[in-house]
C-alpha positions as protocol buffer text, in pm:
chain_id: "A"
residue {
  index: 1
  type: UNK
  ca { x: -741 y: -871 z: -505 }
}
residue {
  index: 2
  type: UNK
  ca { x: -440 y: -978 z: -340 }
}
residue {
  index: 3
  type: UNK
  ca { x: -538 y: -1238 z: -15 }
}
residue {
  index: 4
  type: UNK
  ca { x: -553 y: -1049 z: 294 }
}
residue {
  index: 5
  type: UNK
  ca { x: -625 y: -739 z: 215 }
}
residue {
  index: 6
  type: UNK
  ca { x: -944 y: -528 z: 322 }
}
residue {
  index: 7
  type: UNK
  ca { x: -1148 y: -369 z: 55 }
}
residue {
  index: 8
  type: UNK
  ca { x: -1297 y: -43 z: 66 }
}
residue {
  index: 9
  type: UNK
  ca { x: -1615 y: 85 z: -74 }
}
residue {
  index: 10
  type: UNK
  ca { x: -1534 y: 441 z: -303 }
}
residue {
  index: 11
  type: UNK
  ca { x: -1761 y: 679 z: 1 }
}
residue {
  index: 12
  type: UNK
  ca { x: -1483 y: 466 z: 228 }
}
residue {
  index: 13
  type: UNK
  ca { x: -1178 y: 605 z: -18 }
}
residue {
  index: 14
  type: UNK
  ca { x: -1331 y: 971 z: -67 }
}
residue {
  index: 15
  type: UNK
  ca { x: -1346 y: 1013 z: 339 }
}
residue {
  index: 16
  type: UNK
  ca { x: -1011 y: 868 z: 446 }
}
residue {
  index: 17
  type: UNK
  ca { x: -722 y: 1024 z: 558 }
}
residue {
  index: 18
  type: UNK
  ca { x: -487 y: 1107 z: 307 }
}
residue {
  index: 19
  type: UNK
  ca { x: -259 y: 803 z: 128 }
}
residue {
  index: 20
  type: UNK
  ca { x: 41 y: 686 z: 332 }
}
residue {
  index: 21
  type: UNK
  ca { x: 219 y: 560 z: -10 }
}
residue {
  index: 22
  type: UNK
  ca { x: 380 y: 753 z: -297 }
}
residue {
  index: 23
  type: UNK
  ca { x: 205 y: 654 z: -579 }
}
residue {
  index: 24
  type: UNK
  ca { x: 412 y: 783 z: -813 }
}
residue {
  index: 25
  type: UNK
  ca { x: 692 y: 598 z: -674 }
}
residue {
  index: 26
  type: UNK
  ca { x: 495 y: 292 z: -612 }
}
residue {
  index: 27
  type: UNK
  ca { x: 396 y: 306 z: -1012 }
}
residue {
  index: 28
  type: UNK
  ca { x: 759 y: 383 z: -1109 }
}
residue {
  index: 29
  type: UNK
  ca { x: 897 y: 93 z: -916 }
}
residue {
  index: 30
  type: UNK
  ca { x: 632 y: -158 z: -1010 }
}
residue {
  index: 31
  type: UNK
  ca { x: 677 y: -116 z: -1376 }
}
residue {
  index: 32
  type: UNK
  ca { x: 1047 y: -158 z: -1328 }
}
residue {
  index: 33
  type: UNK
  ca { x: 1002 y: -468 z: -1154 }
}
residue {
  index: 34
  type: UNK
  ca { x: 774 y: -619 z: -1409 }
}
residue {
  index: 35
  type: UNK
  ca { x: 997 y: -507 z: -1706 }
}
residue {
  index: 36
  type: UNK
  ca { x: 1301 y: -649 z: -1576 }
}
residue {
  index: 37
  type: UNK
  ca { x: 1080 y: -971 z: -1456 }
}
residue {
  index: 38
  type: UNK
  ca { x: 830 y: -1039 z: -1715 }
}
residue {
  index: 39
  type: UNK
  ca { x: 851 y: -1103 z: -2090 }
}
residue {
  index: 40
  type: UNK
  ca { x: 548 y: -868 z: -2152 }
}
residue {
  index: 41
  type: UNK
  ca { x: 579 y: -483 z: -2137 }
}
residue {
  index: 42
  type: UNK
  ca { x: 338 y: -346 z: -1875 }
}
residue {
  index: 43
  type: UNK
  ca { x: 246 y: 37 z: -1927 }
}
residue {
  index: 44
  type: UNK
  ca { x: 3 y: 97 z: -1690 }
}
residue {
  index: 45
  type: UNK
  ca { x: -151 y: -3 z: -1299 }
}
residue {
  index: 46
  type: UNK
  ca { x: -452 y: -8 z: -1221 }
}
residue {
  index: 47
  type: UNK
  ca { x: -615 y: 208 z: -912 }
}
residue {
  index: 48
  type: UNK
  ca { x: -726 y: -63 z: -699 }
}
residue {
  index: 49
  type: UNK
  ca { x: -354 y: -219 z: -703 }
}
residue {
  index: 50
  type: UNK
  ca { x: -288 y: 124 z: -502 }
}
residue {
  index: 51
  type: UNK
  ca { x: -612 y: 95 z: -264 }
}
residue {
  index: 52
  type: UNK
  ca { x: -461 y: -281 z: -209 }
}
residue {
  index: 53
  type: UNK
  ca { x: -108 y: -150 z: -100 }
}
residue {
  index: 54
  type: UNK
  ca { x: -225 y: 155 z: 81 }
}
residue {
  index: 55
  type: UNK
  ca { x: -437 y: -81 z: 311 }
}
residue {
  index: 56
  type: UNK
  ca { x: -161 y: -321 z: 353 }
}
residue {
  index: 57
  type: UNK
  ca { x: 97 y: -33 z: 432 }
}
residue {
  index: 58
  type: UNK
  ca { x: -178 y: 50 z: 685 }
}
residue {
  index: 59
  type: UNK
  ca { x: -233 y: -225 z: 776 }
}
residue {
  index: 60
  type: UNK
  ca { x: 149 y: -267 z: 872 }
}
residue {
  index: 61
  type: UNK
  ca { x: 212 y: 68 z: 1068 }
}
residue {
  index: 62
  type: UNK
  ca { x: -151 y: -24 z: 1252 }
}
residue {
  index: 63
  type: UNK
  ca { x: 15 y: -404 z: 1366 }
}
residue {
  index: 64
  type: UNK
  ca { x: 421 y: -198 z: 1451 }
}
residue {
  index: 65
  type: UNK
  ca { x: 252 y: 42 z: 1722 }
}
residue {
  index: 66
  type: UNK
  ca { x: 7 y: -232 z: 1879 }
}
residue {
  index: 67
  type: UNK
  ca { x: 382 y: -453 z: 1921 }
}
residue {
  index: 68
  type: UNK
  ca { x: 538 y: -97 z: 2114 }
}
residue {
  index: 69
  type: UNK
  ca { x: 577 y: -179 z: 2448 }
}
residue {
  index: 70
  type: UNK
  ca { x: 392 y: 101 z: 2649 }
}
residue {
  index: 71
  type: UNK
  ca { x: 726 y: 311 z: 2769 }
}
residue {
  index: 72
  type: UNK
  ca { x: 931 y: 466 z: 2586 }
}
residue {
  index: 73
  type: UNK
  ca { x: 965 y: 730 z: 2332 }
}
residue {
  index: 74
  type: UNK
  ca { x: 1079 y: 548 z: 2002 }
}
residue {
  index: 75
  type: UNK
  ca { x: 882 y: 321 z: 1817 }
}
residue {
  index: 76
  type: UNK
  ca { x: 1141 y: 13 z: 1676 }
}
């Protein structure tokens, strides 16, 4: 598990809102990354790397509104 992150229980991942990350995307690019990186040819990522990011993305967004001053109309 990658330090800092929150883990979730699988009743937790069944009831949440839907995923703020494009998996898909997130697989495509991460296999890049490690091909062009690492000496050994990943195929595959597991699902808990994607529970990891999804609650750090959250995570993220969650810590950029608290920061919002409490005018305005555009979050920055």
């Amino acid at each position: 598990m990658i330090e800092g992150t929150v883990e979730t229980t699988t009743e937790e991942a069944r009831t949440r809102s839907p995923t703020v990350i494009n998996r898909a995307a997130v697989r495509r690019f991460i296999l890049q990354y490690a091909g062009r990186t690492r000496r050994h040819r990943y195929t595959q990522v597991a699902p808990a790397v994607y529970d990891e990011l999804e609650a750090q993305v959250r995570e993220a967004c969650r810590r950029l509104v608290h920061r919002q001053p409490s005018k305005g109309k555009t979050i920055r």
